[in-house]
C-alpha positions in Angstrom: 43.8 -7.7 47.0 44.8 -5.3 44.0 45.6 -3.1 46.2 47.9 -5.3 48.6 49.9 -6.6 45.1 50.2 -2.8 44.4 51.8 -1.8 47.3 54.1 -4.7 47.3 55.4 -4.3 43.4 55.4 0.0 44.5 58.5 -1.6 47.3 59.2 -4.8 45.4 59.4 -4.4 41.6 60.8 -7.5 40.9 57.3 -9.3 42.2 55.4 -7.7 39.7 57.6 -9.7 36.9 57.4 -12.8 38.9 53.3 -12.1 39.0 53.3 -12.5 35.4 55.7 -15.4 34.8 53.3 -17.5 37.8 49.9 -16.3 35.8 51.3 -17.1 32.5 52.2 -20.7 33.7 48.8 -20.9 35.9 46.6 -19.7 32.9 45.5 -17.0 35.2 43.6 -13.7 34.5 43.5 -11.1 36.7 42.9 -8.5 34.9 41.5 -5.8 37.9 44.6 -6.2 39.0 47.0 -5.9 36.5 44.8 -2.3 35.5 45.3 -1.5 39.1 49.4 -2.0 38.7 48.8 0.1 35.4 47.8 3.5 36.6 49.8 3.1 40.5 53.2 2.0 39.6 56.2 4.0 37.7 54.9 4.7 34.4 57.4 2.9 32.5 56.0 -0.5 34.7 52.8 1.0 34.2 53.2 1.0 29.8 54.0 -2.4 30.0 51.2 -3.6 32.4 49.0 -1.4 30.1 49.7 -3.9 27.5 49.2 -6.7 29.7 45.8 -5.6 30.7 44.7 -4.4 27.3 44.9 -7.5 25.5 48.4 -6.8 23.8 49.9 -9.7 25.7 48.3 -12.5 27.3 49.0 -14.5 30.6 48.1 -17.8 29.6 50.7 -20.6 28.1 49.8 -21.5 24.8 50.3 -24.7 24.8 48.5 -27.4 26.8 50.7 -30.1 28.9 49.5 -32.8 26.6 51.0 -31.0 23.7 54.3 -30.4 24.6 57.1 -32.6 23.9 58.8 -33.4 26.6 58.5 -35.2 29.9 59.3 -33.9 33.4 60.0 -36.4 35.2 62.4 -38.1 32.4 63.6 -35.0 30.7 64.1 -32.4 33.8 67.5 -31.8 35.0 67.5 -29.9 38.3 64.4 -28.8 40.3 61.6 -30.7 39.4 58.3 -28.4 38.3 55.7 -28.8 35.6 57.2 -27.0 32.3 60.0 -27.6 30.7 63.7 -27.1 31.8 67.1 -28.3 29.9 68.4 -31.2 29.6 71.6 -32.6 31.2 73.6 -35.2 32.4 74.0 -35.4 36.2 78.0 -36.0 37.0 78.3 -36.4 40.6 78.5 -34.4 43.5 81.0 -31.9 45.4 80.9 -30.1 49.1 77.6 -28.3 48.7 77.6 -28.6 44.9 76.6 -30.9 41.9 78.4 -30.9 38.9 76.0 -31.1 35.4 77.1 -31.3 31.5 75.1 -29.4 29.5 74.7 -30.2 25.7 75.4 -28.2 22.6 72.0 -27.1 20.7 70.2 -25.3 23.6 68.6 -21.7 21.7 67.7 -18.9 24.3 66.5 -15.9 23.6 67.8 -13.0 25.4 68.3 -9.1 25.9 71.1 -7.2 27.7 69.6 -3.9 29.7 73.0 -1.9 30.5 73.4 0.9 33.1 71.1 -0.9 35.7 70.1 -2.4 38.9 69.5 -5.5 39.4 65.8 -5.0 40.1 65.6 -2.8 37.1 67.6 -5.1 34.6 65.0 -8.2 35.6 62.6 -6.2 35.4 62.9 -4.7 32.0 64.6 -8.3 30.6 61.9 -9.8 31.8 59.2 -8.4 30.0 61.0 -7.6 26.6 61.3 -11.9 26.8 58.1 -12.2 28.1 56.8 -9.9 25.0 58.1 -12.1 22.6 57.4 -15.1 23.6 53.6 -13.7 23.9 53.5 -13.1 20.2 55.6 -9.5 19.8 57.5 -11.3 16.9 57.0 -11.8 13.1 54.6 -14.3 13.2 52.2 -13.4 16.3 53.2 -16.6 17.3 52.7 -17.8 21.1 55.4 -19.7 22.6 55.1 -21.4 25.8 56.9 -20.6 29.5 60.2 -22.6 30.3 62.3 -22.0 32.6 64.6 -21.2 34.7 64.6 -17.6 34.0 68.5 -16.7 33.7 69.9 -13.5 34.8 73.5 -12.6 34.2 75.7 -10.4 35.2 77.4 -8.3 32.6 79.9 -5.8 34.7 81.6 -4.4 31.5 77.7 -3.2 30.6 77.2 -2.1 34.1 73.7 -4.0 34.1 72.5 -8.0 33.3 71.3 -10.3 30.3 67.7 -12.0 31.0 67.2 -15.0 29.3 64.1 -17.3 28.6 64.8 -20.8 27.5 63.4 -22.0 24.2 61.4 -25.1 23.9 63.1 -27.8 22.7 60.4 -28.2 20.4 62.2 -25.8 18.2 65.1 -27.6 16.7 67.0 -24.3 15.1 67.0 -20.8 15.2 65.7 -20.9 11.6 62.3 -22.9 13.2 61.8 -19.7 15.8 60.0 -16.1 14.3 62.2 -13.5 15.0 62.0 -10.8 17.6 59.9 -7.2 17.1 62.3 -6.4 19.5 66.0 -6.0 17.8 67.3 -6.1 21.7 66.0 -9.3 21.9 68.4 -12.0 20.4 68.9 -15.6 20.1 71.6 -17.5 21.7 72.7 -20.8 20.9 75.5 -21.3 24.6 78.2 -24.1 24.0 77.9 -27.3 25.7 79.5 -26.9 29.1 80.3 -28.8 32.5 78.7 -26.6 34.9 78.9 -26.4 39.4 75.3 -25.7 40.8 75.0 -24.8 43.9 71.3 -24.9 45.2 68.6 -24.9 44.9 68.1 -22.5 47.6 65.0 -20.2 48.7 63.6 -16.9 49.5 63.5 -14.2 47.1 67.1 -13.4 46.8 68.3 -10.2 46.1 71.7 -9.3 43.8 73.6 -9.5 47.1 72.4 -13.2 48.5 72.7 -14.7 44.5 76.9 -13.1 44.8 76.8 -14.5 48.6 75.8 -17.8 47.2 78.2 -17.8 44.0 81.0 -16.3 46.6 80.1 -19.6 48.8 80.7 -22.4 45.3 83.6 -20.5 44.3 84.9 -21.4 48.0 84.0 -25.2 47.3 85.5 -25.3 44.3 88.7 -24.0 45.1 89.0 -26.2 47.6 88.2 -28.9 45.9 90.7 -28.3 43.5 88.3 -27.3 40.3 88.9 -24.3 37.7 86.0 -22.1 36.9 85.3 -19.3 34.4 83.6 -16.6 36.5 82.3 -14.4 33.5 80.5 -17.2 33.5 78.1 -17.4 36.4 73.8 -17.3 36.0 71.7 -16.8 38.5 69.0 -19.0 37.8 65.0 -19.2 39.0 62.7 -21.8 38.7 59.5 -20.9 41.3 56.9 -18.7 40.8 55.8 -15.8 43.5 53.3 -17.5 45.2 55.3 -20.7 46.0 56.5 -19.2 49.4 58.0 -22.2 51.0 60.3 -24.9 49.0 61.4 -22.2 46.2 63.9 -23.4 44.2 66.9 -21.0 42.6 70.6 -21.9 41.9 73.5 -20.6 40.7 75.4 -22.0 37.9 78.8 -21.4 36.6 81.1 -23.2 34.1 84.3 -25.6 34.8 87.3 -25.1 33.1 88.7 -28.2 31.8 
């Protein structure tokens, strides 16, 4: 089996991120396999699996479903899964698209990785969010797995911002410990109407999210609606081994 999920991250390195995102919700181990991916794949994917494997980070959420304050079924606004997504309120429907408003008082915490693929960006983003969020901040402190997991495009920086969605648990900035990381930030995102379109399956690549953002740009136009297109996400809710019914989308904001 190590093997198999070596071979696959060696051609695919966006699985091994999605690997730990799925074991970190599942409370899984794995640690042969994770020192496998160590000493096989690129040795910067192999530091940070290092880490994984050695204890440095661990792949379990930290807090148990009974202790987290919200509820899924009431609280969930899009794909329904078992942690925590944002809020919203649900607006109505278009041709192939919903329209959602999103509130003020959201935190993320993200990281920009210019001069990069899209494999590499997710990749990198990933894991400096994922560190943090393990306990790589100023109080050790464990934070549990949300999602969707955004990735944005940032074409003046020739690469993407990865963001992880904080808990909304935390109530400010001020309530969070800060990053060891100084590329990892906090965000704080206006409230917004947003067009999803999705969600949709697969593992899409860069070029079936822009296919799929190319296809609610088309809707909207023709139905009349202005968009800001700095502002689209690409945004993924399922885990790796979910390989039938995954569930990504991709948002952008309406211009009033």
């Amino acid at each position: 089996m190590a093997k198999m999920i070596v071979a696959a991250c060696r051609a695919f390195p966006l699985l091994l991120l999605l690997m730990c995102f799925s074991l970190q919700v599942q409370g899984r181990g794995y640690e042969s396999v994770l020192k496998t991916l160590a000493t096989s794949v690129a040795s910067s994917a192999a530091a940070t699996v290092a880490d994984i494997s050695s204890g440095a980070v661990e792949l379990s959420s930290s807090t148990s479903s009974s202790d987290r304050s919200f509820d899924a079924e009431r609280d969930s606004c899009g794909p329904q899964i078992p942690i925590e997504t944002p809020t919203c309120d649900f607006l109505g429907e278009g041709n192939g698209y919903e329209l959602r408003k999103y509130p003020e008082g959201e935190i993320w915490v993200e990281t920009l990785v210019e001069n990069s693929t899209f494999d590499s960006a997710t990749f990198t983003g990933f894991y400096r969010c994922f560190f943090f969020i393990s306990g790589r901040n100023s109080k050790s402190m464990k934070i549990e797995m949300t999602a969707p997991v955004h990735i944005t495009p940032v074409p003046t920086k020739n690469g993407y911002k990865i963001g992880f969605f904080v808990p909304s648990r935390f109530k400010s900035v001020n309530d969070l410990p800060q990053p060891s990381d100084p590329t990892v930030k906090f965000y704080e995102p206006k409230g917004a109407v947003t067009a999803v379109i999705g969600p949709f399956g697969g593992f899409p690549t860069a070029s079936d999210y822009e296919a799929k953002f190319a296809e609610l740009k088309k809707a909207l136009v023709k139905d009349g609606l202005k968009f800001d297109e700095s502002s689209v996400v690409y945004a993924g809710y399922s885990s790796p081994f979910e390989f039938r019914n995954r569930k990504q989308e991709v948002h952008v904001n309406i211009i009033s």
